[in-house]
C-alpha distance (Angstrom), angle and dihedral (degrees) to the residues before:
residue distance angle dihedral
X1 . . .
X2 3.66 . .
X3 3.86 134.7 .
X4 3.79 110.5 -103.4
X5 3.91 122.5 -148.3
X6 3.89 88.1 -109.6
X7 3.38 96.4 56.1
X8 4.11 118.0 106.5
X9 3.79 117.1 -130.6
X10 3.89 114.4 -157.0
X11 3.48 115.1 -159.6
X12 4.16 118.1 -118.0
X13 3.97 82.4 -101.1
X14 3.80 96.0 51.5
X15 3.94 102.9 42.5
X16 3.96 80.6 45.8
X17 3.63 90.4 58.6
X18 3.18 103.3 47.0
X19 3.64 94.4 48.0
X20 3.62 89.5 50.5
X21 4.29 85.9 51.1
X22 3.71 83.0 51.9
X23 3.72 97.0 55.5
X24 3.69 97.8 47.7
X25 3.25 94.3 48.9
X26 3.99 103.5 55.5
X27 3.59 89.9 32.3
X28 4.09 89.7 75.5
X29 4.29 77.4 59.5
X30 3.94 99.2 38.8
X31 4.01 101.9 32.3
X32 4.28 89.4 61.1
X33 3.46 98.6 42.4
X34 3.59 90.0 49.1
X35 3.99 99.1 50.3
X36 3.79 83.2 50.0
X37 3.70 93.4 55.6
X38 3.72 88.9 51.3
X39 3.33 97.9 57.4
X40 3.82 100.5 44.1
X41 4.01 95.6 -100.9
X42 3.47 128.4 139.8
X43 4.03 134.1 -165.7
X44 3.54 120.5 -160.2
X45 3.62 90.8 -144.6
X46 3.47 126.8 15.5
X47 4.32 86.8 48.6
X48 3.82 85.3 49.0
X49 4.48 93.8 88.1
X50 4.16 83.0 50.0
X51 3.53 97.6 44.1
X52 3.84 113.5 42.7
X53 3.66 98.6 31.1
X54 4.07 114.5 66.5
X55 4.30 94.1 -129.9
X56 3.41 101.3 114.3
X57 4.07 117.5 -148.9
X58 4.02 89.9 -109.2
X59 3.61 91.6 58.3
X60 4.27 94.2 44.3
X61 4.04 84.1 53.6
X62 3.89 85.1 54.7
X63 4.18 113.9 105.0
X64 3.70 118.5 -148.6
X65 3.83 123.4 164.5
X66 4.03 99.7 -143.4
X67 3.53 120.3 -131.0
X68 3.96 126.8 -30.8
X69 3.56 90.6 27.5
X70 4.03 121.7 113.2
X71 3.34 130.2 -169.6
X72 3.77 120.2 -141.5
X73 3.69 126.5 -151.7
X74 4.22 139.3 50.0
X75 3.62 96.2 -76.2
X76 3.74 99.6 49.3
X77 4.43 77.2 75.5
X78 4.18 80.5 79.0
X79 3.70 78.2 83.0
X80 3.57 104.3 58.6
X81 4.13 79.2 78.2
X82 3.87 77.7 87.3
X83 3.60 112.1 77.5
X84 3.96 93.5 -147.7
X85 3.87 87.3 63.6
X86 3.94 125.6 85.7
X87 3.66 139.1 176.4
X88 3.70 110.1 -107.3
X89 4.04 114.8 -132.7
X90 4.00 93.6 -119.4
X91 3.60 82.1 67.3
X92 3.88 144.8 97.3
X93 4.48 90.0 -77.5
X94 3.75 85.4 91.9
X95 4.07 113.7 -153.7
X96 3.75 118.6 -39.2
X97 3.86 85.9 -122.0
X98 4.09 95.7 64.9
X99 3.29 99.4 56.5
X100 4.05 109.6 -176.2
X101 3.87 95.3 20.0
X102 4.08 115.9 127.1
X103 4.50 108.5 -101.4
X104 3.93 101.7 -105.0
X105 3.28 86.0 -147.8
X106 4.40 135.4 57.2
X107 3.85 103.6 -103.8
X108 3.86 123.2 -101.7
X109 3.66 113.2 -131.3
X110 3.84 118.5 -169.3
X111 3.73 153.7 151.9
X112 3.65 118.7 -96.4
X113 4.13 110.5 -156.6
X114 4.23 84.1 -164.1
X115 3.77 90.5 75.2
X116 3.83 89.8 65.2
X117 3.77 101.4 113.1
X118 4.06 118.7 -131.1
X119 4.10 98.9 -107.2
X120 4.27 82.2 58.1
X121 3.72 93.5 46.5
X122 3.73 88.7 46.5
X123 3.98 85.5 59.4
X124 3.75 95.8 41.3
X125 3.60 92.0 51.4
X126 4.11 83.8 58.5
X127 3.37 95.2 40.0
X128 3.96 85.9 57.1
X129 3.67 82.4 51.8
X130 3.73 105.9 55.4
X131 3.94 94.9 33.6
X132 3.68 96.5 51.6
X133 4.03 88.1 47.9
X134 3.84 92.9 51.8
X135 3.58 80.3 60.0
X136 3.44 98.6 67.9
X137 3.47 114.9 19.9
X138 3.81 113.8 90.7
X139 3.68 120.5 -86.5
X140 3.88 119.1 -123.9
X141 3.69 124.9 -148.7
X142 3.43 111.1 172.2
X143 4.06 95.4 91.8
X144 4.07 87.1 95.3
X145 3.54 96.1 -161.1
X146 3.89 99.4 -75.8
X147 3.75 94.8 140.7
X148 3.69 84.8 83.8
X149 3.88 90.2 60.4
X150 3.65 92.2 35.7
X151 3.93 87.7 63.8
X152 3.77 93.3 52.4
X153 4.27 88.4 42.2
X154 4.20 110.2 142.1
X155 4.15 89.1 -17.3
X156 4.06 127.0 151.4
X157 3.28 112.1 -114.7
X158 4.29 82.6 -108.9
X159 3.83 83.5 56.6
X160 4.16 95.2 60.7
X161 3.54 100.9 104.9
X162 4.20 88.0 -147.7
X163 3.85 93.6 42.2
X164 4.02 89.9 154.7
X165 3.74 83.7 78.3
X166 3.91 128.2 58.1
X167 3.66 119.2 -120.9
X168 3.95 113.1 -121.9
X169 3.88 94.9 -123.1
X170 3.84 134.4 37.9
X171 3.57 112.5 -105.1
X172 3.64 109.1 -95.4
X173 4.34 88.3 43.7
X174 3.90 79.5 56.9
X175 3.62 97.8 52.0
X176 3.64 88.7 39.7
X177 3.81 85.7 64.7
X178 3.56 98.0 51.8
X179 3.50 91.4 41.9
X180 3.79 98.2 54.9
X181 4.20 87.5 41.7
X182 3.84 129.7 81.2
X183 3.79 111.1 -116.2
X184 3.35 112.6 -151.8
X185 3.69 110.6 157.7
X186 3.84 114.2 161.2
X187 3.94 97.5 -178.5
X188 3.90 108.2 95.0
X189 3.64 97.9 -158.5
X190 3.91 90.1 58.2
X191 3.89 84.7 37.2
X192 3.82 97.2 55.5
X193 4.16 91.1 52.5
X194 3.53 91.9 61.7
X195 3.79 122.5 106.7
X196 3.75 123.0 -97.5
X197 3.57 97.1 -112.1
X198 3.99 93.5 49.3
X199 3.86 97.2 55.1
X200 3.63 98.0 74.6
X201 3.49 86.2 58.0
X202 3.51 96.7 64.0
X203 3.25 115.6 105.3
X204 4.14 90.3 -136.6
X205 3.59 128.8 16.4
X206 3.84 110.8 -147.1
X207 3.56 123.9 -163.3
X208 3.94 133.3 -157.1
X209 3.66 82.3 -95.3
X210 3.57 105.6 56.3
X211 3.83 94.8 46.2
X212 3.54 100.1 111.2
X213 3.67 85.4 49.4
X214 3.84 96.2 59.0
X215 3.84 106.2 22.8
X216 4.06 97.5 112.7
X217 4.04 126.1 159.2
X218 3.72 103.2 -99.5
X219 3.63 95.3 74.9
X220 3.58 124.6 93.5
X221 3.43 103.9 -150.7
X222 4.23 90.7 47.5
X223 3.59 81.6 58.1
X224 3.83 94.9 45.6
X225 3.56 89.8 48.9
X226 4.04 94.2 67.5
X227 3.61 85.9 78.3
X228 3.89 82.5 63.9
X229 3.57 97.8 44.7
X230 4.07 92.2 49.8
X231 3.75 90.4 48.2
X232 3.52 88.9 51.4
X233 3.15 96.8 53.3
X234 3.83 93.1 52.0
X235 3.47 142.8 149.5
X236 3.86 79.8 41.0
X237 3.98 95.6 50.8
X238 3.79 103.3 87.9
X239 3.58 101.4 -118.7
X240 3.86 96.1 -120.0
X241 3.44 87.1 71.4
X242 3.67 103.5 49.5
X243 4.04 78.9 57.2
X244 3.22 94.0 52.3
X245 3.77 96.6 44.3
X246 3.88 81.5 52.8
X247 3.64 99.2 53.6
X248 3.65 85.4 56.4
X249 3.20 97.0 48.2
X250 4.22 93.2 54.3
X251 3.68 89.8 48.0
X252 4.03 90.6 53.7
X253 3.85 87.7 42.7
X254 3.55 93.0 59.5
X255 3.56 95.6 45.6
X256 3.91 90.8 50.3
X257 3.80 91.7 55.3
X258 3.89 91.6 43.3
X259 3.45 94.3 57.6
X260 3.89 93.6 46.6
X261 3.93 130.8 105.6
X262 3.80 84.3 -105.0
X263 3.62 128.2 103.8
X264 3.68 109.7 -136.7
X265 3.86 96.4 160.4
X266 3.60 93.9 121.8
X267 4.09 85.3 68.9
X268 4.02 93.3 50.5
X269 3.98 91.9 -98.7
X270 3.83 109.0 134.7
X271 3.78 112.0 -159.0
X272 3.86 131.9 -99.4
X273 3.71 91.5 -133.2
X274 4.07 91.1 -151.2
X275 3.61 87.6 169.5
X276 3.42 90.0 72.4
X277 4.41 129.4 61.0
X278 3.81 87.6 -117.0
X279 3.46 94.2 46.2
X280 3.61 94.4 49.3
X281 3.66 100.3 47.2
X282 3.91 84.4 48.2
X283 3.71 88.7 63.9
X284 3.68 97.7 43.8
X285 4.01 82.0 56.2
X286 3.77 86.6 55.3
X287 3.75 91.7 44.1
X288 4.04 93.1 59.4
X289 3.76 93.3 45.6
X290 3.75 89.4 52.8
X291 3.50 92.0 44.6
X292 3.69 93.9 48.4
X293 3.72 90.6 47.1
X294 3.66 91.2 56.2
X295 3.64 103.3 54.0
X296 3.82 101.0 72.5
X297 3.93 84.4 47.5
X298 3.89 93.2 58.5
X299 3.30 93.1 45.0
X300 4.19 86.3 61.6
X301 3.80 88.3 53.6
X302 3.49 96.4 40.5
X303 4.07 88.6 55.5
X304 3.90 86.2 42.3
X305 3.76 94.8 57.2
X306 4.14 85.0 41.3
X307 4.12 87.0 63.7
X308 3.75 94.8 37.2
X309 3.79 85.7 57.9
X310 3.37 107.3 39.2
């Protein structure tokens, strides 16, 4: 691998920096979560981004610059521990035929997109696919959150999966809800968590297969999920953007569980009363922010998939 004349070198002071920016930042997400899980606590929301998606808080504290970015100096070899990195020629190996002499120049340390293996590019390439079609097709926001309520649909009270929290409405004014609302949820992993009697009320039943098909902007959780698809596209995803993907992803948590049956008052989360006009139109406010929001950050992983292609 060799450096290209488009590639940006960052000093040992700037990559440090920014790492260090990095840190601090996710460590206001991590460091709670953390001290909660030490002492036996959970939070039905804010644990949520730790808990059902596999990205462990070590790994979100982890800085990487993405692709075309290398990092200058001794230290930046700590990332050779990464096989995806390499030392770049121009840098501090010296020439292959003085062994033993001292680099007369600081190493370049960098990311090199050919190391992605064929299974990964086969998912990136699909990935490309789905995001860059939720970018186009038309958002829908008339879902109004009842995939929440769909989840809780005709269950005991030992059934609810957050049973530490009361439910806003007795069962049967619950199912009364649902039953008097149009489902139409087109995420399937919000889909497949809802009970069995609520799925034929759905008015679609996605699969893992048709995902791609149905993913579209409006939808919280599709927007949530880009936090997955940066992580999973990581070491390459610069790490700003996995944070950025995350702080999305909180904000559309909270929202979620706001507009819930459950009554989460007691942690400063007024409801989303979506079983009301007001309540509803409040969501579908919340919906086009989110949707908004998440545009500029598909666009970043739609560009990162275009390099790790090329």
């Amino acid at each position: 691998m060799t450096a290209t004349p488009t590639a940006t070198v960052l000093a040992e002071s700037e990559w440090r920096a920014r790492a260090a920016a990095h840190e601090a930042r996710v460590r206001a997400w991590t460091d709670p979560h953390q001290a909660r899980a030490a002492r036996g606590e959970k939070h039905p929301v804010l644990d949520f981004l730790f808990t059902y998606y596999a990205f462990r808080p070590a790994w979100l504290r982890r800085w990487h610059p993405g692709p075309g970015v290398a990092l200058a100096g001794e230290a930046a070899r700590e990332f050779l521990r990464w096989p995806e990195y390499r030392e770049l020629s121009e840098g501090g190996a010296g020439s292959p035929s003085r062994p033993g002499f001292p680099p007369t120049t600081p190493p370049l340390i960098a990311l090199d997109p050919g190391t992605l293996p064929a299974h990964r590019r086969e998912f990136v390439a699909w990935l490309r696919g789905m995001l860059a079609a939720m970018q186009v097709r038309p958002a829908f926001y008339g879902c109004h959150g009842l995939h929440e309520w769909a989840m809780v649909y005709r269950q005991t009270p030992d059934e609810v999966r957050h049973n530490h929290y009361p439910l806003r409405f007795a069962p049967d004014e619950l199912a009364r809800v649902v039953e008097s609302s149009p489902i139409t949820c087109t995420h399937f992993d919000a889909f497949r968590f809802f009970t069995a009697p609520a799925r034929p009320l759905n008015k679609l039943q996605p699969t893992r297969t048709d995902t791609a098909q149905l993913e579209q902007r409006g939808c919280l959780h599709a927007n949530m999920d880009l936090y997955k698809w940066a992580f999973k596209l990581a070491p390459f995803t610069p790490a700003e953007l996995i944070a950025d993907c995350f702080a999305l992803a909180r904000d559309v948590r909270e929202v979620d569980m706001r507009a819930s049956p459950y009554d989460l008052q007691k942690l400063g989360l007024a409801p989303i009363a979506i079983e009301m006009p007001a309540g509803r139109a409040e969501y579908e406010r919340h919906q086009r922010d989110f949707a908004a929001r998440g545009e500029p950050l598909r666009a970043r992983l739609i560009a990162l998939c275009d390099v790790l292609l090329a």
